[in-house]
C-alpha positions, -999 to 999 in steps of 0.1 A, spaced: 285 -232 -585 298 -261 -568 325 -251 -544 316 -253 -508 326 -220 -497 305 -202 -521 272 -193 -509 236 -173 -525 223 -161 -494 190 -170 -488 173 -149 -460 192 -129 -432 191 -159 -407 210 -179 -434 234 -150 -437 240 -152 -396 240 -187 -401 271 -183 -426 290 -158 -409 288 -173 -374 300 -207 -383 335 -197 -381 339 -159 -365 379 -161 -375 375 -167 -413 370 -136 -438 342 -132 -458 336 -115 -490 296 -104 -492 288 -95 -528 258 -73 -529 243 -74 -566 213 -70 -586 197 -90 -621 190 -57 -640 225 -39 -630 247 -48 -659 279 -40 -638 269 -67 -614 275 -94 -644 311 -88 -643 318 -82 -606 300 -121 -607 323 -132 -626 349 -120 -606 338 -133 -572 336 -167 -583 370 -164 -597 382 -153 -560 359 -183 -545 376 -211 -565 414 -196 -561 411 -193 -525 392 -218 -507 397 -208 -472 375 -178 -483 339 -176 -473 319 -158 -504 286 -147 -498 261 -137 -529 233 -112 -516 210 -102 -542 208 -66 -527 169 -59 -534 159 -94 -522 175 -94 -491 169 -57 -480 170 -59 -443 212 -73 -449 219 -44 -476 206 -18 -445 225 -32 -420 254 -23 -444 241 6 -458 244 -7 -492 228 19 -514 242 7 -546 255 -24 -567 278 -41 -568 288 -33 -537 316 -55 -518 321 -60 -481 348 -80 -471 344 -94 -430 362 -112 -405 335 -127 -386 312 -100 -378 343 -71 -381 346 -50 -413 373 -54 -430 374 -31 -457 343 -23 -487 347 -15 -524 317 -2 -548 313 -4 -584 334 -25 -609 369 -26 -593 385 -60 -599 422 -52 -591 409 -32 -556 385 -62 -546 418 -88 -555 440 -63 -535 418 -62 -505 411 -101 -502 449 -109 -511 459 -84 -481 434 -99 -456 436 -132 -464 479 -121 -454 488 -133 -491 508 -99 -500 518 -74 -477 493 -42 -474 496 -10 -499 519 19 -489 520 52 -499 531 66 -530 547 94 -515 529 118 -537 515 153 -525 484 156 -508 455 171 -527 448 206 -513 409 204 -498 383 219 -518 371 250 -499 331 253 -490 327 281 -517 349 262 -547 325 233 -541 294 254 -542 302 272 -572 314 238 -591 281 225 -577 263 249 -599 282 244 -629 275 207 -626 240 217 -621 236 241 -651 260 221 -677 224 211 -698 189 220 -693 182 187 -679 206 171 -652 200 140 -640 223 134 -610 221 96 -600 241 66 -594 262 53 -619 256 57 -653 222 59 -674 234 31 -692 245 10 -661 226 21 -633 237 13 -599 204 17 -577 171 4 -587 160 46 -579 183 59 -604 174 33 -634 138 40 -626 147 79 -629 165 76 -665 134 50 -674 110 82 -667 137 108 -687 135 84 -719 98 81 -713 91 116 -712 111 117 -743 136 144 -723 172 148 -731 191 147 -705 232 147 -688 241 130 -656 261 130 -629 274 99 -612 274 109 -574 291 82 -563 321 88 -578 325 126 -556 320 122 -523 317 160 -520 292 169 -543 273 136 -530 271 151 -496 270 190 -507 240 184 -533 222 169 -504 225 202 -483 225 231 -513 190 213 -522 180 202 -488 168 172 -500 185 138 -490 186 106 -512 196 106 -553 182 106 -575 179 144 -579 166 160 -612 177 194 -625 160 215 -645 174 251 -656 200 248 -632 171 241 -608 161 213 -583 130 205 -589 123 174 -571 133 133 -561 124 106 -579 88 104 -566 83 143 -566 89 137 -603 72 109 -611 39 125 -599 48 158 -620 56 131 -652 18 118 -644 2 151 -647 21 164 -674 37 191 -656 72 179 -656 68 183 -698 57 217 -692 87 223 -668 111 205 -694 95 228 -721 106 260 -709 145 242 -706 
């Protein structure tokens, strides 16, 4: 692409490089991946938003490449979009959400005014024990649960398409979970199985290990023996 506001970044001293050049202008940073097919159209997207508005700085870190910027931004899946003034965030939106990634660059950029409540009622909190027990249904809806981010047919972490690679592999079936899109059973999984990173794999309502603890048990054979009993 052409336009002179739109960027790949090419190392994090080139990202600095970008950024620092004009601390006052926003930036959109578009962390994506080859293999993630949701990355293809939040692409398309971002270089639709470079050419409309010029006075926009857009950023394209390919999120695996460049690890050391996707930490600093705890970027743990793709896409991922960060939207900066300088070095300030601004605002972030994950997954393939066009009309929220418009929205955000339209408000900051002072093109339409920002969003105001809808005036609807507030959802009531789930309580400790109505998440625990939903947990467990989640957990026991199939012999095999995969929970993981995104979907197994568009992956959003280079972990979680490596864990439905090893399922299909193994020849296992399989339901998922996409833990990005509950922020509560995201962070309650990671306590009720006192394990902390995704992908986690279910068996028999079960936790039986992280994508490494598994992969080991998938060289031995004893994750088919485990899978067996499901």
């Amino acid at each position: 692409m052409s336009s002179t506001n739109f960027h790949t970044v090419t190392s994090p001293d080139h990202f600095q490089q970008l950024l620092s050049a004009d601390l006052k202008r926003v930036s959109l940073v578009n962390f994506w991946a080859k293999w993630a097919e949701p990355c293809k159209q939040m692409n398309e997207v971002v270089a639709e938003l470079a050419k409309k508005h010029p006075e926009l700085l857009v950023l394209q870190v390919e999120a695996e490449e460049q690890e050391d910027i996707s930490e600093s931004f705890q970027v743990e899946a793709v896409p991922s979009i960060i939207l900066l003034r300088g070095h300030t965030l601004l605002g972030r939106v994950g997954g393939v959400d066009a009309k929220n990634v418009t929205t955000l660059v339209d408000q900051h950029l002072g093109k339409t005014p920002p969003a105001q409540p809808n005036g609807q009622a507030e959802k009531r909190e789930e309580t400790e024990k109505e998440l625990l027990a939903r947990m467990h249904r989640i957990m026991k809806q199939s012999p095999v649960v995969l929970f993981m981010k995104g979907e197994p047919e568009k992956p959003r972490c280079g972990f979680s398409r490596k864990a439905v690679d090893l399922l299909r592999e193994q020849k296992v079936t399989f339901t998922h979970f996409d833990i990005l899109e509950d922020e509560a059973v995201r962070q309650g999984l990671k306590k009720l199985n006192d394990w902390p990173t995704y992908p986690q794999f279910i068996v028999n309502g079960e936790f039986v290990g992280g994508l490494d603890v598994v992969t080991e048990m998938a060289s031995s054979g004893e994750f088919k023996e485990v899978c067996a009993t499901a």
